[in-house]
C-alpha positions as CSV (number, residue, x, y, z in Angstrom):
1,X,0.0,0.0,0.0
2,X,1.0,3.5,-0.9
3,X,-0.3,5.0,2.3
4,X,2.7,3.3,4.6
5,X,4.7,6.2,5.5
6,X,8.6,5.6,6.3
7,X,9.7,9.2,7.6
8,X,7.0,11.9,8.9
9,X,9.0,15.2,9.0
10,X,5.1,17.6,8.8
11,X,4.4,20.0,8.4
12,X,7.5,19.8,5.4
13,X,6.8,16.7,4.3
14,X,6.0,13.2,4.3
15,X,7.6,9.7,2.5
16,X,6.1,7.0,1.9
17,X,7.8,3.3,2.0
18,X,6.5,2.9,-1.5
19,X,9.3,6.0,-1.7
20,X,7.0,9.0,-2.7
21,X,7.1,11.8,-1.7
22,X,4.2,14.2,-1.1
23,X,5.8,17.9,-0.5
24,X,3.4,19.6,2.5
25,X,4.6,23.1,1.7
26,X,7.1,25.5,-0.6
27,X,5.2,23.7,-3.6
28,X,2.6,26.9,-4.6
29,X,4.6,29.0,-7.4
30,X,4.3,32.9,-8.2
31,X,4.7,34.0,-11.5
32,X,7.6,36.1,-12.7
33,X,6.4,39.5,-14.3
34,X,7.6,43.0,-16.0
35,X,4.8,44.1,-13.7
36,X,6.9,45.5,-10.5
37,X,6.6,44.2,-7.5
38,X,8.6,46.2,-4.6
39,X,10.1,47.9,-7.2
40,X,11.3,45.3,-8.7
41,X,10.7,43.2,-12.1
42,X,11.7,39.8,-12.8
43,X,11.6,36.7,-15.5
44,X,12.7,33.5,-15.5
45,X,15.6,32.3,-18.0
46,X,16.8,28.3,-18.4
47,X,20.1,27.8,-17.6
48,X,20.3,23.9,-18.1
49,X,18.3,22.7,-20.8
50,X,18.9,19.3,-20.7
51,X,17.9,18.9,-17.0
52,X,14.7,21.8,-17.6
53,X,16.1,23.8,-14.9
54,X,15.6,27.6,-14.5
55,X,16.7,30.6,-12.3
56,X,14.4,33.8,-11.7
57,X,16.5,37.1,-12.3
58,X,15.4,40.3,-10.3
59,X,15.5,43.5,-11.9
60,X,15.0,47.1,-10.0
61,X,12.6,48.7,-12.6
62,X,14.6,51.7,-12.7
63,X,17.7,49.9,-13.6
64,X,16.1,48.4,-16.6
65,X,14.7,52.1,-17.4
66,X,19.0,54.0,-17.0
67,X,20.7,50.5,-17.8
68,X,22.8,50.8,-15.4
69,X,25.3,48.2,-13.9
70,X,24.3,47.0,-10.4
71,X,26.0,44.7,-7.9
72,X,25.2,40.7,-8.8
73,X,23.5,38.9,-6.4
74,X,23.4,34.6,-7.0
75,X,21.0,33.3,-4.2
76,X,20.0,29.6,-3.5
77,X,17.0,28.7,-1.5
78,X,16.7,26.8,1.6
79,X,14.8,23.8,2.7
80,X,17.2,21.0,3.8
81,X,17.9,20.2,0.1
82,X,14.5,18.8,0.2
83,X,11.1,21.3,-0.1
84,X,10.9,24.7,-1.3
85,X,12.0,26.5,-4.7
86,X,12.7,29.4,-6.1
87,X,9.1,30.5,-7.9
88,X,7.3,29.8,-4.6
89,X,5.8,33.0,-2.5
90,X,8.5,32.6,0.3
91,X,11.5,32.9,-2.3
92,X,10.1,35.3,-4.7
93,X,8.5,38.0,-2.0
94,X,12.4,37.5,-0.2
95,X,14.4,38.2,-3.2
96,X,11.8,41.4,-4.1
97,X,12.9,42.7,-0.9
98,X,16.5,42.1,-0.9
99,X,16.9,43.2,-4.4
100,X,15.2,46.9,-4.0
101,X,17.1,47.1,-0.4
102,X,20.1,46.1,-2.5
103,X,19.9,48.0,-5.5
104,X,21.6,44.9,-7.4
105,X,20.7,42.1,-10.0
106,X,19.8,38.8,-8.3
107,X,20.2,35.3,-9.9
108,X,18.1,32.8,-7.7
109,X,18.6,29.3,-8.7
110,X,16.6,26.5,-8.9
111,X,18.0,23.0,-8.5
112,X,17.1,19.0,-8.5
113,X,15.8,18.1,-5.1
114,X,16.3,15.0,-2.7
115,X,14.9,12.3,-2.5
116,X,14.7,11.8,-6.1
117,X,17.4,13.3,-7.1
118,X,20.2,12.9,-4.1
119,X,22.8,14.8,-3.2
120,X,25.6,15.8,-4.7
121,X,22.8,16.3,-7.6
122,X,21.9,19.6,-6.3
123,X,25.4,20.7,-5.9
124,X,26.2,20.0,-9.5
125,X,23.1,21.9,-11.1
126,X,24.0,25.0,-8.3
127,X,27.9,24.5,-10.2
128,X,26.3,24.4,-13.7
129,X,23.8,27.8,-12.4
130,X,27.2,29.4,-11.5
131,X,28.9,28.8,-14.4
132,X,25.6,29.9,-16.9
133,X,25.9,33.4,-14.7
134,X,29.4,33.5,-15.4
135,X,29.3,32.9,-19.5
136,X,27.6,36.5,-18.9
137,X,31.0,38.1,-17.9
138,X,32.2,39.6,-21.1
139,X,28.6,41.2,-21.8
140,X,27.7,38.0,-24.2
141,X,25.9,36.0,-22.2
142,X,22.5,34.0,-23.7
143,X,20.7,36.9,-21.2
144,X,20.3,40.4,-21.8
145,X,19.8,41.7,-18.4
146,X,22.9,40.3,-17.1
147,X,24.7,41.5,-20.2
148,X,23.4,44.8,-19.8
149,X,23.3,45.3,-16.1
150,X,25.5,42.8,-14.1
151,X,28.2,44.7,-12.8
152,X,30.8,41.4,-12.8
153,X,33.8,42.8,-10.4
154,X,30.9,42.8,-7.3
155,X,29.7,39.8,-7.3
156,X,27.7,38.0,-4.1
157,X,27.1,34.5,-3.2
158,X,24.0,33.8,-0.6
159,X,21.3,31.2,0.7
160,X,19.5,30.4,3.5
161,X,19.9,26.9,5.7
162,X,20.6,24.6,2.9
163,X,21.5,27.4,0.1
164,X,24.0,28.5,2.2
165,X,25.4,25.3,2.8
166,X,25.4,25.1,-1.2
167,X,27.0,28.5,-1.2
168,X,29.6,27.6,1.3
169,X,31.0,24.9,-1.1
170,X,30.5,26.7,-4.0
171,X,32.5,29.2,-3.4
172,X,35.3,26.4,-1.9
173,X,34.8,24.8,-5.4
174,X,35.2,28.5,-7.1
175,X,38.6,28.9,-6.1
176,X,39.6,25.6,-7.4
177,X,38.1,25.5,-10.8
178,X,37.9,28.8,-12.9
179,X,34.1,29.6,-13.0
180,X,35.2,31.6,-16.7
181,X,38.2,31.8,-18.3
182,X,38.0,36.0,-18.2
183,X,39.0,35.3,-14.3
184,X,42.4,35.5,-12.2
185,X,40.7,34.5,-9.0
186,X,37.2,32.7,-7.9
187,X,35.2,36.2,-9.3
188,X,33.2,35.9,-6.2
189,X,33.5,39.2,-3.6
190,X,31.6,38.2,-0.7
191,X,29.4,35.7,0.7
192,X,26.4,35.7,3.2
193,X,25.6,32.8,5.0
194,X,21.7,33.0,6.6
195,X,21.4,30.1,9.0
196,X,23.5,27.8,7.4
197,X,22.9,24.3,7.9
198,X,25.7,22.6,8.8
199,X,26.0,19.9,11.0
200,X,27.8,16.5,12.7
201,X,27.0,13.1,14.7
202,X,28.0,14.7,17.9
203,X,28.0,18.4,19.7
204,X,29.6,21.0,18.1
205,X,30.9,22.4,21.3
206,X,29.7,22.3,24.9
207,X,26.9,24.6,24.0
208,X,25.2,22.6,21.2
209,X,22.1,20.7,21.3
210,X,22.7,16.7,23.0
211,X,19.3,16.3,23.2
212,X,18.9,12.4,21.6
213,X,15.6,12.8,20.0
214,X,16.4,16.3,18.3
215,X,19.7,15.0,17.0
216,X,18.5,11.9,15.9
217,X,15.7,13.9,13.9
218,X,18.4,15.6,12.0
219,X,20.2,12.4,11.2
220,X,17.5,11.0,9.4
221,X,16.8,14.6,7.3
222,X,20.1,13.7,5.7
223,X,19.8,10.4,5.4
224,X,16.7,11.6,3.6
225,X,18.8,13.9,1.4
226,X,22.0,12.3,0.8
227,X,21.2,8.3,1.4
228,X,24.8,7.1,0.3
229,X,26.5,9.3,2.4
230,X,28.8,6.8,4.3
231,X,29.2,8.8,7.0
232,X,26.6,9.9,7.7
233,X,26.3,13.5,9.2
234,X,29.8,13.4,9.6
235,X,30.0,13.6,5.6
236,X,31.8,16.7,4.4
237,X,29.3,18.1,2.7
238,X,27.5,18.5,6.0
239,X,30.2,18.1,8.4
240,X,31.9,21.5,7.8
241,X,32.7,22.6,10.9
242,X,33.8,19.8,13.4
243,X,35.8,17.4,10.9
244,X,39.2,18.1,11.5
245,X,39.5,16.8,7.5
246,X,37.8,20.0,6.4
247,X,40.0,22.7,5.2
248,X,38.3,26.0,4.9
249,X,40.8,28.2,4.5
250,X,40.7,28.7,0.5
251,X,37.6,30.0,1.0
252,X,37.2,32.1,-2.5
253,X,35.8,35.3,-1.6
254,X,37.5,38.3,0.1
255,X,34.1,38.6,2.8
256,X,31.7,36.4,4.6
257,X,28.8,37.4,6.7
258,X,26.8,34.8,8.3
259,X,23.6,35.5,10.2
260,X,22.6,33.6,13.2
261,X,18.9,33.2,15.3
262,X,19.7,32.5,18.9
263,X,16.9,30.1,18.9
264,X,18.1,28.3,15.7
265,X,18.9,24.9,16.5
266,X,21.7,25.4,14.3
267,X,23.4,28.4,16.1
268,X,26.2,27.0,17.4
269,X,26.9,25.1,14.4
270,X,27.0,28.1,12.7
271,X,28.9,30.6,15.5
272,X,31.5,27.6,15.0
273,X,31.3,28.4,11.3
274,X,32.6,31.8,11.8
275,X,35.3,30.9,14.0
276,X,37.1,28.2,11.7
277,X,37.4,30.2,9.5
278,X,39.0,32.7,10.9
279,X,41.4,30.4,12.8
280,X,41.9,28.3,9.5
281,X,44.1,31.0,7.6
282,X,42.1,32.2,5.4
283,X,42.6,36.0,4.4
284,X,39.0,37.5,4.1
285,X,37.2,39.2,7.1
286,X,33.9,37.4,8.8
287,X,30.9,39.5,10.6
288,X,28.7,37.7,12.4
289,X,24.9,39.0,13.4
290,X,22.9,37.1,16.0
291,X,19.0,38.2,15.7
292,X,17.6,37.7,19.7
293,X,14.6,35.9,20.5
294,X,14.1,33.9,16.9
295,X,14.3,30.2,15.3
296,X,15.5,29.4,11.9
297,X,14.6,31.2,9.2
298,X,12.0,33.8,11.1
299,X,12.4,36.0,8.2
300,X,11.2,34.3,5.7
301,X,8.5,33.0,7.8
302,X,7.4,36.4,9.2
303,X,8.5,38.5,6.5
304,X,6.6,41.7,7.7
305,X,8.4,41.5,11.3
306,X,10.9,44.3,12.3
307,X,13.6,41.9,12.9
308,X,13.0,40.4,9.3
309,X,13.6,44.1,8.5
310,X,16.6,44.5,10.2
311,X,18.0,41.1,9.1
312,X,17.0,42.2,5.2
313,X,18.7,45.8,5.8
314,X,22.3,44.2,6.8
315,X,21.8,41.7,4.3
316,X,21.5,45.1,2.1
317,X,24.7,46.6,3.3
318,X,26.9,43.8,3.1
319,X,26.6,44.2,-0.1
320,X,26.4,47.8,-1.2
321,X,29.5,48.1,1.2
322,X,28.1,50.2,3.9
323,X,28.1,50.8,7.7
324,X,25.4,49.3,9.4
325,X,24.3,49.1,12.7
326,X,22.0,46.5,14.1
327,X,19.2,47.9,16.7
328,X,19.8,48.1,20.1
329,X,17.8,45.1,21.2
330,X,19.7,42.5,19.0
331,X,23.4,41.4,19.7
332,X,25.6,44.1,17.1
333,X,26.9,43.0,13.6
334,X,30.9,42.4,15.1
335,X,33.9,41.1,14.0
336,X,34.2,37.0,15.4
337,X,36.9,36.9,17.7
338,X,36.5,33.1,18.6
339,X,35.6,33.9,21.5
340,X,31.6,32.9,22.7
């Protein structure tokens, strides 16, 4: 019988021992349009034909009216690899916002999702998005508005939970293998991690989670996503921060902010983040911002919410390079010392 389920993981989703699927949210799609929304315009472009896979590129309306070249923006989605894309209401109303806050040109990707299509699948079609944007470089590219308008020596990596994971290792993966063949370096300026979802079989540190039930929970969410992972959570994809193995320090971007919710579940994971890197070696300069009082992801769940506001106006600044102070009821954006 169809109806047997195997893993329960609602309100997300649910699979079946018959190995369905049936996706319980992220699934309802909004339109692109040349209407603005949020000041904004958009359209969606394939970059992988073979595969059928698309990104969404975000336009200010006013750029597309002066032509003038803005700061790129490449942004992929969260979910744990598994629900959500980048047409749905969450992703589209986000990018609106960050986009107009931004003033840039955004490029959020859609890619293959687990279970039926494991990981590293959605690794490789974020490589193959990255290397479509790139082909855009020398103002040829097979889309106009990144010909016209993608201003290529300010370029930003970001993601939330599992796009930031994805963004992590791209960016790893950028500095190893030329993303065009116009580049001296990885091409990538900065990066901004937004609860990233890393994490490992046992306690990142003496503040993380050792509840058994909680841990075991996430276990089985990779398991879900990456099956032939033989070891498990301590697999490098996911094991970033505590596997000694895992050499960050060629990180391939000169900054890297990475936003943290006290309440996240992944927070010390990702405080640990920020603090191997800067031990590792590795050149660039970390921020860190810790929103008080909030879970993972509260901004995209409660868009309208001050904090959402504040977390989208540093998310702004980071990458129009300016000073920004956080409010005075949330820990300040600061420099990770390694000390917590």
């Amino acid at each position: 019988m169809d109806s047997e389920i195997a893993y329960d993981f609602s309100p997300a989703f649910i699979i079946y021992k018959s190995g369905r699927i049936e996706r319980l949210t992220g699934e309802a799609i909004v339109q692109s349009s040349l209407t603005p929304h949020n000041g904004v315009v958009s359209k969606d472009v394939v970059y992988s034909p073979g595969e059928s896979l698309s990104v969404r590129v975000f336009l200010p309306e006013k750029a597309a009216k002066t032509g003038e070249k803005l700061p790129l923006l490449v942004y992929f989605h969260g979910g744990a690899f598994i629900i959500e894309t980048t047409f749905s209401p969450t992703y589209h109303t986000f990018l609106t916002t960050a986009v107009s806050a931004s003033d840039c040109i955004a490029v959020s990707v859609d890619y293959r999702r687990p279970p039926e299509h494991p990981i590293p699948i959605p690794y490789e079609d974020s490589w193959t998005s990255l290397k479509w944007v790139f082909n855009h470089i020398a103002g040829c590219g097979p889309e106009n508005w990144l010909n016209k308008h993608a201003d290529f020596s300010k370029v930003f990596v970001a993601g939330d939970s599992a796009g930031a994971n994805i963004t992590h290792h791209m960016t790893m993966r950028a500095a190893k293998e030329k993303l065009s063949p116009h580049l001296s370096g990885s091409g990538i300026s900065g990066i901004i991690l937004v609860h990233p979802y890393f994490w490992s079989k046992t306690p990142v540190d003496d503040k993380d989670t050792t509840d058994v039930t909680t841990r075991s929970r996430s276990e089985t969410l990779w398991k879900i996503a990456s099956p032939s992972s033989k070891d498990g959570v301590d697999d490098p994809f996911i094991n970033v921060v505590q596997a000694e193995s895992v050499d960050i320090s060629g990180l391939g971007c000169g900054k890297v902010l990475v936003m943290v919710a006290e309440l996240d579940l992944l927070v010390r994971q990702d405080w640990c983040y920020a603090a191997k890197l800067e031990r590792s070696g590795w050149k660039g300069e970390v921020e860190v911002m810790e929103t008080e009082g909030e879970k993972h992801v509260f901004h995209l769940k409660n868009p309208d919410s001050e904090k959402a506001h504040e977390l989208v106006k540093k998310f702004a600044s980071f990458i129009k390079g300016d000073i920004y102070l956080s409010r005075s009821d949330s820990k300040p954006v600061k420099k990770h010392n390694g000390k917590f």
